[in-house]
Biopython code that builds the backbone (N, CA, C, O; Angstrom):
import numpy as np
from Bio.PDB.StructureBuilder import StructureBuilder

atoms = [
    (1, "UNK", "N", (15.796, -0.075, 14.968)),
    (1, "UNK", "CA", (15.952, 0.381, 13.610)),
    (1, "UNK", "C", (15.243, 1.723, 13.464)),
    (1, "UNK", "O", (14.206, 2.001, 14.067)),
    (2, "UNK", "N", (15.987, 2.671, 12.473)),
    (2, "UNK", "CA", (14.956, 4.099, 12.748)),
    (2, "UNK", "C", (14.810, 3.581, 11.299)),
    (2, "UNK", "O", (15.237, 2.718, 10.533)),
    (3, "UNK", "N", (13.619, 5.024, 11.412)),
    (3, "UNK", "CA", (12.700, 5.134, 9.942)),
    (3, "UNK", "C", (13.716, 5.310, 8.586)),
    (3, "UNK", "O", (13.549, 4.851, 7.456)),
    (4, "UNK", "N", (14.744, 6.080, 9.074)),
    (4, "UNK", "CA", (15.922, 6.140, 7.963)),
    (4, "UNK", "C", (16.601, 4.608, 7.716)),
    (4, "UNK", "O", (16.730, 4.512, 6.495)),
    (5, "UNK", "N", (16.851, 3.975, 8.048)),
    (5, "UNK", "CA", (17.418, 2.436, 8.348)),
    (5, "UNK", "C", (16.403, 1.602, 7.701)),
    (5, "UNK", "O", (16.789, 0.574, 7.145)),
    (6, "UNK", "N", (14.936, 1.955, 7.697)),
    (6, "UNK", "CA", (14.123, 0.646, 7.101)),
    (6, "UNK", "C", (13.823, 1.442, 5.565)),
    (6, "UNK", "O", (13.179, 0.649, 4.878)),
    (7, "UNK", "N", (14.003, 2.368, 5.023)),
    (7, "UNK", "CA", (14.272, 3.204, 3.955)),
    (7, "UNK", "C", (14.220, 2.492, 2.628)),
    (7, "UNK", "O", (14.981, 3.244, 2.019)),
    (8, "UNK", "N", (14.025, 1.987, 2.135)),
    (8, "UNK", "CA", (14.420, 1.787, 0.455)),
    (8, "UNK", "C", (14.309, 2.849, -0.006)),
    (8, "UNK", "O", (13.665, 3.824, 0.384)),
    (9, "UNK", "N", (15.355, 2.604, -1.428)),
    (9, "UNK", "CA", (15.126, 3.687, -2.668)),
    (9, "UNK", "C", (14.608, 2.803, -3.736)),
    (9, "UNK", "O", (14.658, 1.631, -3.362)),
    (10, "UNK", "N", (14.224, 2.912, -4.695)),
    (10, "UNK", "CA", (14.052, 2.596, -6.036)),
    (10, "UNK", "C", (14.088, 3.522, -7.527)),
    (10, "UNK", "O", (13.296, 4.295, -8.066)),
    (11, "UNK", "N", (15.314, 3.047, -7.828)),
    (11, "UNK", "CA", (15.362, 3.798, -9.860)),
    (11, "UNK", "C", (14.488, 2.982, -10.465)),
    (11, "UNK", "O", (14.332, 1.763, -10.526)),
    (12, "UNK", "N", (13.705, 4.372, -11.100)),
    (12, "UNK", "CA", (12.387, 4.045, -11.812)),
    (12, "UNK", "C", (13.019, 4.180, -13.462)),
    (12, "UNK", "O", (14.191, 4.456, -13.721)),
    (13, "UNK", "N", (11.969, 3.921, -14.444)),
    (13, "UNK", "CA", (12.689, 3.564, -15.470)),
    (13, "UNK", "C", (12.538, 5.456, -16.303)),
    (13, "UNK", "O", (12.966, 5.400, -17.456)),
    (14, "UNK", "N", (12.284, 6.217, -16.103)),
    (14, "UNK", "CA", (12.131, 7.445, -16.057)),
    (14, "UNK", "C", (13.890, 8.215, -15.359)),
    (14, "UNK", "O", (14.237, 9.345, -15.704)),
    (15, "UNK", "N", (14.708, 7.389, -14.448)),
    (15, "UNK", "CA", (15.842, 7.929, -14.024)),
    (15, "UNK", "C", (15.491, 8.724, -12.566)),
    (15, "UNK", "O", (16.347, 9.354, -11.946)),
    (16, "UNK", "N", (14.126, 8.589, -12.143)),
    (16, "UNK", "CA", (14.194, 9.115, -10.877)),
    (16, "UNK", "C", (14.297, 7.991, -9.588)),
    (16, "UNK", "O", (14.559, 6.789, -9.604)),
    (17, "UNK", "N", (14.032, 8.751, -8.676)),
    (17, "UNK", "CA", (14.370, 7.764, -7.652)),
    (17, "UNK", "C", (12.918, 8.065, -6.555)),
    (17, "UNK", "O", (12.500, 9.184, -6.259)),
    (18, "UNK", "N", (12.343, 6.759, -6.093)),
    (18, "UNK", "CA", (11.767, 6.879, -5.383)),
    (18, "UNK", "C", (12.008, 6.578, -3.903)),
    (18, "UNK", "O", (13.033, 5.921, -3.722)),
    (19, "UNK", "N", (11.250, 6.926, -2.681)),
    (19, "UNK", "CA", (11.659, 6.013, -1.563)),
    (19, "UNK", "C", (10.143, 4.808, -1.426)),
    (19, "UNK", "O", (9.024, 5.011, -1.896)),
    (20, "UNK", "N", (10.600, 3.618, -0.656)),
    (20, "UNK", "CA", (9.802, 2.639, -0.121)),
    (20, "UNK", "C", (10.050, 2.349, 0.759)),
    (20, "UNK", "O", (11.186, 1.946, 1.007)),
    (21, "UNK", "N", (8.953, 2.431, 1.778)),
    (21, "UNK", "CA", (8.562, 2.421, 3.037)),
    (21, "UNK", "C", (7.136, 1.826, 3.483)),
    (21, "UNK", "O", (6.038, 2.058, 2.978)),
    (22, "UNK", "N", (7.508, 0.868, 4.735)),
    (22, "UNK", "CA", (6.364, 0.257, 5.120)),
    (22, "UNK", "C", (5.131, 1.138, 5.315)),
    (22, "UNK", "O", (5.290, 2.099, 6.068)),
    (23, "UNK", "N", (3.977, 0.975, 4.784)),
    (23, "UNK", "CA", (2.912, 1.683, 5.306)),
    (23, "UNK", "C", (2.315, 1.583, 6.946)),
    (23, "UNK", "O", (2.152, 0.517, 7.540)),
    (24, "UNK", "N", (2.117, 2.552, 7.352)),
    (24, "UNK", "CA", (1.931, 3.070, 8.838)),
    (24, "UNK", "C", (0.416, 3.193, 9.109)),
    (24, "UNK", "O", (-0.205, 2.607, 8.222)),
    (25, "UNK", "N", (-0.389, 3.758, 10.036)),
    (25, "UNK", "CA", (-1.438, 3.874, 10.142)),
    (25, "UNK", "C", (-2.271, 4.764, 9.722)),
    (25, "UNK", "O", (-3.466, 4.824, 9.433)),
    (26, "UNK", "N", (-0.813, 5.861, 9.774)),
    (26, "UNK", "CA", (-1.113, 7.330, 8.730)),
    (26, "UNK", "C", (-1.644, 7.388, 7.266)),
    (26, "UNK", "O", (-2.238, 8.348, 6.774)),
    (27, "UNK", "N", (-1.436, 6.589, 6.844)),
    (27, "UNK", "CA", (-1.302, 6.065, 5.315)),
    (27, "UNK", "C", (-2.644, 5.318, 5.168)),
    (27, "UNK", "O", (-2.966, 5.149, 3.993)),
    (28, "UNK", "N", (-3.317, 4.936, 5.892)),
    (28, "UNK", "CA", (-4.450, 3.894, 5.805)),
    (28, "UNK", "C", (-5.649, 4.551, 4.505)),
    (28, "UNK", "O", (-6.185, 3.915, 3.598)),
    (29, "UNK", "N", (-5.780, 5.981, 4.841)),
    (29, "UNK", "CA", (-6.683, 6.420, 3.661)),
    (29, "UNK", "C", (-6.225, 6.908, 2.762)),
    (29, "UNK", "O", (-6.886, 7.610, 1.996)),
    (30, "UNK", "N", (-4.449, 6.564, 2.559)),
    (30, "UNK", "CA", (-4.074, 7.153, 0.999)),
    (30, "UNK", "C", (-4.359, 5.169, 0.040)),
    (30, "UNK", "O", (-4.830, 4.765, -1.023)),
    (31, "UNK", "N", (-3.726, 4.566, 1.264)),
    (31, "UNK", "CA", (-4.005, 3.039, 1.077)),
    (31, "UNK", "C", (-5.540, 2.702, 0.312)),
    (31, "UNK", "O", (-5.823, 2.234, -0.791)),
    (32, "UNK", "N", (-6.208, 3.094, 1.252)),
    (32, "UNK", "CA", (-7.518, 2.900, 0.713)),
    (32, "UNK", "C", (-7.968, 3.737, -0.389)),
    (32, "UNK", "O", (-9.007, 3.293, -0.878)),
    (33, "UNK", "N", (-7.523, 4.841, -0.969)),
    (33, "UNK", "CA", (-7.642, 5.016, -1.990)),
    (33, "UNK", "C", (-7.268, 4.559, -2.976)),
    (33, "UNK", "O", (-8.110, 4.262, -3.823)),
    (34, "UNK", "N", (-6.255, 4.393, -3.162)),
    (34, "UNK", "CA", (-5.411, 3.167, -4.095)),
    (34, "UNK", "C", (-6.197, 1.870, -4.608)),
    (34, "UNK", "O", (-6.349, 1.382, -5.728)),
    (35, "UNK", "N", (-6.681, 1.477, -3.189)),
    (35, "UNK", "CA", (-7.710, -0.042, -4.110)),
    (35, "UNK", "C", (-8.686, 0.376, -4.589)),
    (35, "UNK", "O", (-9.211, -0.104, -5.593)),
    (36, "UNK", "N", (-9.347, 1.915, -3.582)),
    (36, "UNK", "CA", (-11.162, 2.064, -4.281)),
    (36, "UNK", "C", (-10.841, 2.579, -5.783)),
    (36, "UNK", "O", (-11.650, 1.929, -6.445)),
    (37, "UNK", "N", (-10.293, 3.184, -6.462)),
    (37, "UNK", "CA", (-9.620, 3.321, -7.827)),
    (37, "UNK", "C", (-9.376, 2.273, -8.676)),
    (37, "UNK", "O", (-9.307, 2.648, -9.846)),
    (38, "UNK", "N", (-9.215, 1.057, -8.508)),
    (38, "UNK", "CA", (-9.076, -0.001, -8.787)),
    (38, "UNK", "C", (-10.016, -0.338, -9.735)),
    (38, "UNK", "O", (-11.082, 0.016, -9.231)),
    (39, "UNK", "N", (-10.294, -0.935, -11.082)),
    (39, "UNK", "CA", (-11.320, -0.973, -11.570)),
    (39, "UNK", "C", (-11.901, -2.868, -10.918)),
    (39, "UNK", "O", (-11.279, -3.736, -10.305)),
    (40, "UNK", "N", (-13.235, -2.809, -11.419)),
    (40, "UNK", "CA", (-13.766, -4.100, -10.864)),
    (40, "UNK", "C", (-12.583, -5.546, -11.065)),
    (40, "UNK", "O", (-12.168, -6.287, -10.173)),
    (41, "UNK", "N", (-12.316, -5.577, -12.325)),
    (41, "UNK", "CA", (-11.713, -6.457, -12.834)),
    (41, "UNK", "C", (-10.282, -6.448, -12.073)),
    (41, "UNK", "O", (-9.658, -7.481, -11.830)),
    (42, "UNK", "N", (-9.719, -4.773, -11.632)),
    (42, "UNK", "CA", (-8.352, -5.290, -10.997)),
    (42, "UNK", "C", (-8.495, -5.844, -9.474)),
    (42, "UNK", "O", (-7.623, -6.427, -8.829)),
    (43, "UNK", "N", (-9.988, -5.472, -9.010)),
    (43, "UNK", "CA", (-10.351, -6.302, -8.289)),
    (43, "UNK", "C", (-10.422, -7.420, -7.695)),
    (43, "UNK", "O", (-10.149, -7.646, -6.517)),
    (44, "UNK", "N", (-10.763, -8.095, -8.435)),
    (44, "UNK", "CA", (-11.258, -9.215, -8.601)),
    (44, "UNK", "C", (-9.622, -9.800, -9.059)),
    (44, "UNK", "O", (-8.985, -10.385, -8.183)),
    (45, "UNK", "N", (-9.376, -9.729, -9.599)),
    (45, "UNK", "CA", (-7.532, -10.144, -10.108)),
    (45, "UNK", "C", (-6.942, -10.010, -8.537)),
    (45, "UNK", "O", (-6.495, -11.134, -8.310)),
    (46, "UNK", "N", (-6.795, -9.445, -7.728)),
    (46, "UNK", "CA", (-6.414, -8.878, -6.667)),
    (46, "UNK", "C", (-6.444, -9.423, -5.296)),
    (46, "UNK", "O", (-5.460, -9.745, -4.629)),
    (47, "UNK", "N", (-8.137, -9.513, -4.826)),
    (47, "UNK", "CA", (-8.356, -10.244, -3.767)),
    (47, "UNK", "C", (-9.976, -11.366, -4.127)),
    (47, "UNK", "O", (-10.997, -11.602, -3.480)),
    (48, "UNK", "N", (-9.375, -11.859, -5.685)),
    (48, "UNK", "CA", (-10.185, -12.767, -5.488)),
    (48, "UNK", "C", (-11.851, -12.318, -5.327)),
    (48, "UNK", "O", (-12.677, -13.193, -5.066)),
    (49, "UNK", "N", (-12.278, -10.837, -5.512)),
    (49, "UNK", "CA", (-13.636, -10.681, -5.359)),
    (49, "UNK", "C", (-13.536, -9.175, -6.087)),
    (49, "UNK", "O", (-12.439, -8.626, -6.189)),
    (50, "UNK", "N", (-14.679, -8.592, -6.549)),
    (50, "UNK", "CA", (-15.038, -7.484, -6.610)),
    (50, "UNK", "C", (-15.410, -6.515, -6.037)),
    (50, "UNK", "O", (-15.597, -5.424, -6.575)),
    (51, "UNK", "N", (-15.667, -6.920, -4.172)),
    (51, "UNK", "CA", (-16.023, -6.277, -3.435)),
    (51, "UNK", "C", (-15.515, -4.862, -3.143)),
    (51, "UNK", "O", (-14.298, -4.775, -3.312)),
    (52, "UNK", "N", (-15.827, -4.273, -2.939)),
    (52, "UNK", "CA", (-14.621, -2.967, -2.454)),
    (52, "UNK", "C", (-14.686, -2.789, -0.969)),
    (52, "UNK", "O", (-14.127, -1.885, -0.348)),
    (53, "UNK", "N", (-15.644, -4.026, -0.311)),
    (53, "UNK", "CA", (-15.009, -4.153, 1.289)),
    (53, "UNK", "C", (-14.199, -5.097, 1.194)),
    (53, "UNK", "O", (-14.341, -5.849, 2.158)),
    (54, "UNK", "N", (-13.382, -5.446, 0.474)),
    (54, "UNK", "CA", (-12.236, -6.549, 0.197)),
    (54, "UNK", "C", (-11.405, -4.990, -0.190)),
    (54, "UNK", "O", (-10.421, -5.268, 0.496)),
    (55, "UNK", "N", (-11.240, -4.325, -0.459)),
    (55, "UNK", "CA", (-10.309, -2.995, -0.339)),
    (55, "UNK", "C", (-10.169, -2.329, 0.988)),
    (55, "UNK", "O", (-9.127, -1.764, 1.322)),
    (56, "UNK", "N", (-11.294, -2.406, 1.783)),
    (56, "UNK", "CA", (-11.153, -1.890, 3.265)),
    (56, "UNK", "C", (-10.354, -2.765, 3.835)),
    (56, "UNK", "O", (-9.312, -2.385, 4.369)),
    (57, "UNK", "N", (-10.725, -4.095, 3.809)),
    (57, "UNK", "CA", (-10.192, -4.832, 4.670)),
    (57, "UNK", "C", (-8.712, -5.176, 4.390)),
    (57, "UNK", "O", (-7.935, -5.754, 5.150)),
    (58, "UNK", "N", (-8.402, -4.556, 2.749)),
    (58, "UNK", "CA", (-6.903, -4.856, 2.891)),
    (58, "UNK", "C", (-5.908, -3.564, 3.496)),
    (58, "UNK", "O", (-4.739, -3.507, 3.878)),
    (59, "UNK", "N", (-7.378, -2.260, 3.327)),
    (59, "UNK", "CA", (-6.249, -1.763, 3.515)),
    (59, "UNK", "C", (-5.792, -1.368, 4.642)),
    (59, "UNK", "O", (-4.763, -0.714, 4.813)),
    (60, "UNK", "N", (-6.906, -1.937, 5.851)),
    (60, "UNK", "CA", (-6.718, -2.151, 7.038)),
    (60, "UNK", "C", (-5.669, -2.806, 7.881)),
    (60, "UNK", "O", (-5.132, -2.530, 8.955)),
    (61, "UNK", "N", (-5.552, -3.969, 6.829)),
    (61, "UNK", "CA", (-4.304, -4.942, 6.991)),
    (61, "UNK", "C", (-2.825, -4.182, 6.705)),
    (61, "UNK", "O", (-1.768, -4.308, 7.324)),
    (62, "UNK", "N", (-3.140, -3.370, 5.568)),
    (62, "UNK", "CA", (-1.353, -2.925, 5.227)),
    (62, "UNK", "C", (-1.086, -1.712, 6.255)),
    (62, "UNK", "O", (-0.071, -1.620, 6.945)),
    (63, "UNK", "N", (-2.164, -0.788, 6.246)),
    (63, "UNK", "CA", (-1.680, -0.086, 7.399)),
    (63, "UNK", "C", (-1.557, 0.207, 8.820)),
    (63, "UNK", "O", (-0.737, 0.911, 9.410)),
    (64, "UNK", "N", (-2.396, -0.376, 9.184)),
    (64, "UNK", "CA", (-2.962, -0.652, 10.714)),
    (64, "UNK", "C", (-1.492, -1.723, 11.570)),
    (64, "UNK", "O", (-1.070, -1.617, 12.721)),
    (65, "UNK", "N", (-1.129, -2.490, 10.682)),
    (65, "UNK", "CA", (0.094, -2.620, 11.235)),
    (65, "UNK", "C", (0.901, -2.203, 11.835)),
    (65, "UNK", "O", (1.337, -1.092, 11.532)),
    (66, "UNK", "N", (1.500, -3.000, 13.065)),
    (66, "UNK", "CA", (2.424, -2.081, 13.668)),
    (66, "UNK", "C", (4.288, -2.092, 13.115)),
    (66, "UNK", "O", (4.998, -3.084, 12.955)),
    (67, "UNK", "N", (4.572, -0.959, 12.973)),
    (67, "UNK", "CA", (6.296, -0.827, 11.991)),
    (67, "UNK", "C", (6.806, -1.870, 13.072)),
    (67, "UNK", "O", (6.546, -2.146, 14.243)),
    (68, "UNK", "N", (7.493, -2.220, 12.276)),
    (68, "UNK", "CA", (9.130, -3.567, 12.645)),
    (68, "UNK", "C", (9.997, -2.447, 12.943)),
    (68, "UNK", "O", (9.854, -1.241, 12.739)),
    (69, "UNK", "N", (11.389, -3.451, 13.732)),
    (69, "UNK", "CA", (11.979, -2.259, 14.395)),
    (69, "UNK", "C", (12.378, -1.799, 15.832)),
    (69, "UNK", "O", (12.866, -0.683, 16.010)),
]
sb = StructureBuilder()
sb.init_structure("model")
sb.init_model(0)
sb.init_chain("A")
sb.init_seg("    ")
for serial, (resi, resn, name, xyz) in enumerate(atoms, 1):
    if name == "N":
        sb.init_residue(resn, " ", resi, " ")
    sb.init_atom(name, np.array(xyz, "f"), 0.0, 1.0, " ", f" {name:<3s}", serial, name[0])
structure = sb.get_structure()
């Protein structure tokens, strides 16, 4: 499967279009920014803790993965 093939789009309610794509390893510190932004409470809603090494460790998980394919 190439990177074009695992591709989503998504119409946003604005009329644009986004793409979605598995996160890669490249992505790990846009990833991890995303949760450290997070306020405590979406935290805690999230992974069950407030920690923000419960944000490393997820976001270790989403990107550190290896792509399908």
């Amino acid at each position: 499967m190439t990177d074009t093939a695992a591709q989503v789009h998504a119409l946003l309610t604005d009329g644009t279009t986004m793409r979605i794509r598995q996160a890669g390893p490249d992505d790990r510190d846009e990833v991890l920014r995303l949760y450290e932004e997070m306020s405590p409470e979406n935290l805690r809603l999230r992974f069950f803790a407030a920690s923000r090494r419960s944000a490393e460790k997820a976001a270790a998980r989403v990107a550190d993965q290896p792509r399908r394919g």
